[in-house]
ZALO-139997 format. One record per residue (C-alpha): residue number from 1; chain; z, y, x. Coordinates in pm, 1 decimal. Layout:
BEGIN
   k c        w        v        u
 NUM A        Z        Y        X
...
//
This chain:
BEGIN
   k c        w        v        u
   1 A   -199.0    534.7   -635.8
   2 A     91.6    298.8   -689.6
   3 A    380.7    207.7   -453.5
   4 A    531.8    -43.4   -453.2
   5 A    745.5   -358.4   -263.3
   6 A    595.7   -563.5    -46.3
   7 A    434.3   -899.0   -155.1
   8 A    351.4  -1155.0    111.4
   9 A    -21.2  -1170.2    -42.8
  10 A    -53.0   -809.4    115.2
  11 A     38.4   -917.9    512.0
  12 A   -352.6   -988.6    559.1
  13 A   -469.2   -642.1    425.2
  14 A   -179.9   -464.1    601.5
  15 A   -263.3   -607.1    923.7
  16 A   -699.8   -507.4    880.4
  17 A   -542.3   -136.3    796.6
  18 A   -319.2   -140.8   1106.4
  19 A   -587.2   -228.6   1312.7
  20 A   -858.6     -2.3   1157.4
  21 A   -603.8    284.1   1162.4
  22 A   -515.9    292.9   1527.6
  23 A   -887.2    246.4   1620.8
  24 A   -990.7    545.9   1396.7
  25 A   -704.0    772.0   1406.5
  26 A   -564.5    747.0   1665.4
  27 A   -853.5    754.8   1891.0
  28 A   -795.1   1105.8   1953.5
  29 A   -485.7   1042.4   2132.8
  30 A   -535.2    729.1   2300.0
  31 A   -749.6    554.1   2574.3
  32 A   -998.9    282.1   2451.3
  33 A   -768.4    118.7   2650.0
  34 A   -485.3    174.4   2548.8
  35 A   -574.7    173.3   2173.4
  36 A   -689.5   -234.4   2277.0
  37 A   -330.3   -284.6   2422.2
  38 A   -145.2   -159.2   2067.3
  39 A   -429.7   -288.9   1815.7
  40 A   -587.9   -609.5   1917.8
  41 A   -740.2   -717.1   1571.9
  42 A   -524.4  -1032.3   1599.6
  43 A   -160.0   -994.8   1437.1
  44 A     68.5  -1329.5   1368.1
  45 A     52.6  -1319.4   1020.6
  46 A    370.5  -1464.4   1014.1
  47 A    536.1  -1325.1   1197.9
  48 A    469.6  -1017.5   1052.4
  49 A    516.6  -1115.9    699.4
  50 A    879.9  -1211.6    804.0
  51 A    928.6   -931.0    950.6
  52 A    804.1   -695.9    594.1
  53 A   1056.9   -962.6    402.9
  54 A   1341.2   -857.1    620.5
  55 A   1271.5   -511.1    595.2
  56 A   1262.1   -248.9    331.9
  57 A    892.7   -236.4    290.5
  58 A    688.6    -15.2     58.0
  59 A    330.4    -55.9    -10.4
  60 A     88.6    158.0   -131.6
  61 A   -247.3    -11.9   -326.5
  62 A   -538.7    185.3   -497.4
  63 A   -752.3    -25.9   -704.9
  64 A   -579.0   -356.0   -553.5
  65 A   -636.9   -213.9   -180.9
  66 A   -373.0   -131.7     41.4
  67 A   -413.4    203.7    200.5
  68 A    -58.5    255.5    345.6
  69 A    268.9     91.6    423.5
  70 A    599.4    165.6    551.0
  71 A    873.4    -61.5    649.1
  72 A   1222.2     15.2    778.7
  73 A   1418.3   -188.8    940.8
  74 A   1828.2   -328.3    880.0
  75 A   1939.5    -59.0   1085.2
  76 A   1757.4    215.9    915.4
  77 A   1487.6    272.8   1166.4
  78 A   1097.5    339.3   1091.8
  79 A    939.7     48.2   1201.4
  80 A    568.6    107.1   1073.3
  81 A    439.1    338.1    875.6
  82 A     19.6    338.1    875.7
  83 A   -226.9    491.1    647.1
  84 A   -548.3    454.2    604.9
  85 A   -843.1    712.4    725.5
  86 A   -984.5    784.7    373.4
  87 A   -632.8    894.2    268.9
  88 A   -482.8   1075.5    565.1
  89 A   -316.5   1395.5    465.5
  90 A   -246.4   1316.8    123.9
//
């Protein structure tokens, strides 16, 4: 596993992983419902890549696939931090 900085090539990976970790995860937790309010499966890519580029973001790859990321934001705060199922825990 490598981690690394963010490159705007990984927004489209991150955002498949967000989705696919709150509707795998976190389905213990959540509602169906719910879990459709937080992760819709459609993200602005933009928006979101502008949003890693103004943040300290750190990704983590595995054979050139993203299976986490973290991002904090200008005042220090934890803004995302996902991981994928197969590597939960670890």
């Amino acid at each position: 596993m490598e981690l690394r900085e963010y490159k705007s090539t990984d927004c489209e990976q991150m955002a498949q992983l967000f989705y696919n970790t709150v509707h795998s995860v976190n389905v213990k937790d959540y509602t169906e419902e719910q879990l459709n309010a937080c992760a819709t499966g459609s993200v602005d890519l933009q928006e979101w890549n502008h949003s890693f580029l103004n943040h300290k973001t750190v990704v983590a790859v595995e054979d050139d696939e993203v299976i986490g990321f973290g991002d904090i934001d200008q005042s220090g705060c934890l803004a995302r931090l996902y991981v994928h199922i197969n590597y939960q825990g670890m």
